[in-house]
C-alpha positions as CSV (number, residue, x, y, z in Angstrom):
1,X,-86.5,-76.5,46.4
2,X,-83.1,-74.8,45.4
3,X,-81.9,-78.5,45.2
4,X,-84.4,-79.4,42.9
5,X,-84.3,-76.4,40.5
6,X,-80.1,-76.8,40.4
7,X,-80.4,-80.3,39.4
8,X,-83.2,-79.1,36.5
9,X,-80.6,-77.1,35.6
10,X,-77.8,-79.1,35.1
11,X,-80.0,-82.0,33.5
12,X,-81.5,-79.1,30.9
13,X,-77.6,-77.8,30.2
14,X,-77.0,-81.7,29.5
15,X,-80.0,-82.4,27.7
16,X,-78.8,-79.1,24.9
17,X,-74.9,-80.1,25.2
18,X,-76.2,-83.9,23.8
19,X,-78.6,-82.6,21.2
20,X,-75.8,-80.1,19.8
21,X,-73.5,-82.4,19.6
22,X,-75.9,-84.6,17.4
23,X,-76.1,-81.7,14.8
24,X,-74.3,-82.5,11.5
25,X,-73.5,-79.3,9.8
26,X,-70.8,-76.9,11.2
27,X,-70.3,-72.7,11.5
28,X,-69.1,-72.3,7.8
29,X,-66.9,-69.3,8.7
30,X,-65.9,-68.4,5.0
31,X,-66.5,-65.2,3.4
32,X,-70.0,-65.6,1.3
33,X,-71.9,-63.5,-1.3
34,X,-68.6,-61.0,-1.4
35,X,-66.9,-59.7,-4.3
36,X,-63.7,-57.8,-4.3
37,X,-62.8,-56.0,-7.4
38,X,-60.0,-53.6,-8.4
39,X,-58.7,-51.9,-11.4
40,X,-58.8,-48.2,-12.6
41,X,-60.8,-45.3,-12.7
42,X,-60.7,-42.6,-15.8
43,X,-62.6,-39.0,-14.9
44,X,-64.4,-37.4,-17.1
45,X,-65.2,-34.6,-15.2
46,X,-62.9,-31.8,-15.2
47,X,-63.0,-30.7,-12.0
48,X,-61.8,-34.4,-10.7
49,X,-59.2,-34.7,-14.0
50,X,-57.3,-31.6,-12.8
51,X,-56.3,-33.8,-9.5
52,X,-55.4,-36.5,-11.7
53,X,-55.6,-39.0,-15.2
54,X,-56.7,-41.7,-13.5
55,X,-57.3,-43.6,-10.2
56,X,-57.1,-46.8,-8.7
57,X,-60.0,-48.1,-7.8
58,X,-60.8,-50.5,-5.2
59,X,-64.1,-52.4,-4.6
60,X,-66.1,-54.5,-2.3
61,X,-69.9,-55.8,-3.0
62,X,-72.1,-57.7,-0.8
63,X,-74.8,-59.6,-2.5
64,X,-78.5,-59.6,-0.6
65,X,-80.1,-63.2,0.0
66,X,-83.6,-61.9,-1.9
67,X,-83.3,-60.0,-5.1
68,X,-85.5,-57.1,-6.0
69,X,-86.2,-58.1,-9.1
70,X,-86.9,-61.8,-10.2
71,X,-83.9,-63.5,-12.0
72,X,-81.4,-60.9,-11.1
73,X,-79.2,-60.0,-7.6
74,X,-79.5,-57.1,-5.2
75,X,-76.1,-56.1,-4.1
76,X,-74.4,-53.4,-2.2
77,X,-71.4,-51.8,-3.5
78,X,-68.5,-49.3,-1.6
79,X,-65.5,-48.4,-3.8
80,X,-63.0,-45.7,-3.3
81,X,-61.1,-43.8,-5.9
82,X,-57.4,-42.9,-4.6
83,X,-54.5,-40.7,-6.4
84,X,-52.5,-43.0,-4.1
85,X,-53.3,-45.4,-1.1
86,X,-53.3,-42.3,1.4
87,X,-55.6,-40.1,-0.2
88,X,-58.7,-41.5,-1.4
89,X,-60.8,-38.8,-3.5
90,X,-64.4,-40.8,-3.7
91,X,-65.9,-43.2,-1.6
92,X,-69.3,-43.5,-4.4
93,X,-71.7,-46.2,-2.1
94,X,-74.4,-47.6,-4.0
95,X,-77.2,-50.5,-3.9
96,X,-77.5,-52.4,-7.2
97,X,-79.4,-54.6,-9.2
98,X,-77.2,-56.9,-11.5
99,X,-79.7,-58.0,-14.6
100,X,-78.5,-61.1,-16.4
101,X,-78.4,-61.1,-20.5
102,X,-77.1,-64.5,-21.7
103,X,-73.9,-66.0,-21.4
104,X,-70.5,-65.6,-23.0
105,X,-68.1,-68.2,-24.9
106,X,-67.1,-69.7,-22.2
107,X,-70.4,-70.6,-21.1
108,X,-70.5,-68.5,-18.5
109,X,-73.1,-65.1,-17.8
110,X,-73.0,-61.6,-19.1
111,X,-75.0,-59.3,-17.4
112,X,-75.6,-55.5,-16.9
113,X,-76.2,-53.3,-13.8
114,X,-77.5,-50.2,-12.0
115,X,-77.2,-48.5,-8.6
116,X,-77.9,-45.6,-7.0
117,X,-76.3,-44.5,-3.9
118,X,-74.1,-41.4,-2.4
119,X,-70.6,-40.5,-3.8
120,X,-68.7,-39.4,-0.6
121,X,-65.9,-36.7,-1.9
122,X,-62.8,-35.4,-0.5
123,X,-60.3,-33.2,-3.0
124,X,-60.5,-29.4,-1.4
125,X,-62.8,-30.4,1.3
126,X,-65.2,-33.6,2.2
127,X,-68.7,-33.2,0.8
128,X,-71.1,-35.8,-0.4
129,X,-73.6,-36.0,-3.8
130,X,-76.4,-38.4,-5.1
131,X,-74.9,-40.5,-7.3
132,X,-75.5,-43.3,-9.9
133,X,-73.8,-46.2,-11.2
134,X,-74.2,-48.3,-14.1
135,X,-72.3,-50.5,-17.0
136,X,-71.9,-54.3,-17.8
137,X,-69.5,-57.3,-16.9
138,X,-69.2,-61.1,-17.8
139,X,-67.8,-64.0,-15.6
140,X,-64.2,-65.0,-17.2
141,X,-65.0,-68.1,-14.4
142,X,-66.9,-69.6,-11.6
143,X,-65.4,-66.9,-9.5
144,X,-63.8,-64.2,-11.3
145,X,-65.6,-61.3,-13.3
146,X,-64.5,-57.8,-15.4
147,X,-66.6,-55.5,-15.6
148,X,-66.9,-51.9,-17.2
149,X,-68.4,-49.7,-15.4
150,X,-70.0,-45.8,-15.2
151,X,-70.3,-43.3,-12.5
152,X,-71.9,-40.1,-12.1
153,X,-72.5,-37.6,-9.2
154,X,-73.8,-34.0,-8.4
155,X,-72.0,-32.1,-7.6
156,X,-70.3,-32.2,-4.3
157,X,-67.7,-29.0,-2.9
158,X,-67.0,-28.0,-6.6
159,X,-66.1,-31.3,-7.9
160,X,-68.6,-34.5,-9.6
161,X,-67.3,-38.1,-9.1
162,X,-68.1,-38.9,-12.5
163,X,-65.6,-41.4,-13.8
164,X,-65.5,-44.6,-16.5
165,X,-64.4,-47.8,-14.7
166,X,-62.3,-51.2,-16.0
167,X,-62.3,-53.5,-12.8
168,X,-61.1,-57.6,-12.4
169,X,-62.8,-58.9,-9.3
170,X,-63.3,-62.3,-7.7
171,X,-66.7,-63.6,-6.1
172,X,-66.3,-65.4,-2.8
């Protein structure tokens, strides 16, 4: 019996190694539905302004498989807002909805978006805020994008992440 069920075994492991070797397609390892983008962020709330002018302002999106909304994409999106690259002041984290207008020139898509999210903020002590995000961006090419964007928060210990963004990013 134990003979029998070993040699099952082995011809069932043999069996799967020869039908998965048949397959044609391959892990496809590469980063997909990711954009980084970075550029800087202007305050326009006083409270953030007195820490600083601007802000650098570093972002990553993931894009959803379905979209929420026919003809558009569903995207989450995590930036932080740093003085300098040791002391990041907001983390704002948002879902998203990109809405598509037309296309530019260069016969590539304009579109506009909105999130809402959490703005995670750390000047005199870490505190968090519902926040919102919104503006518009166009596709310079198949993979890279600008974008203008808008952010505004509650207030979170005594200070509102609400800042303008100008951002250059590149879709994987």
């Amino acid at each position: 019996m134990t003979r029998t069920l070993t040699t099952a075994v082995i011809a069932t492991l043999g069996i799967c190694g020869v039908a998965s070797a048949q397959q044609a397609s391959t892990l496809n390892a590469s980063p997909n539905n990711i954009t980084v983008r970075g550029g800087v962020a202007l305050p326009v709330d006083k409270s953030l302004s007195n820490v600083s002018n601007s802000f650098g302002n570093i972002g990553v999106e993931y894009q959803f498989g379905d979209s929420l909304f026919k003809g558009g994409e569903t995207y989450l999106s995590v930036d932080a807002f740093f003085k300098d690259l040791s002391n990041v002041i907001a983390y704002p984290v948002a879902v998203n909805q990109r809405f598509f207008t037309g296309q530019n020139a260069q016969g590539h898509r304009n579109y506009f978006f909105v999130g809402v999210g959490m703005t995670f903020v750390n000047v005199t002590s870490s505190a968090n805020a519902i926040s919102a995000r919104g503006g518009f961006g166009t596709e310079l090419g198949p993979n890279i994008i600008a974008e203008l964007g808008g952010y505004i928060s509650d207030r979170a210990a005594g200070v509102r992440g609400n800042a303008v963004t100008f951002n250059v990013g590149y879709r994987f």
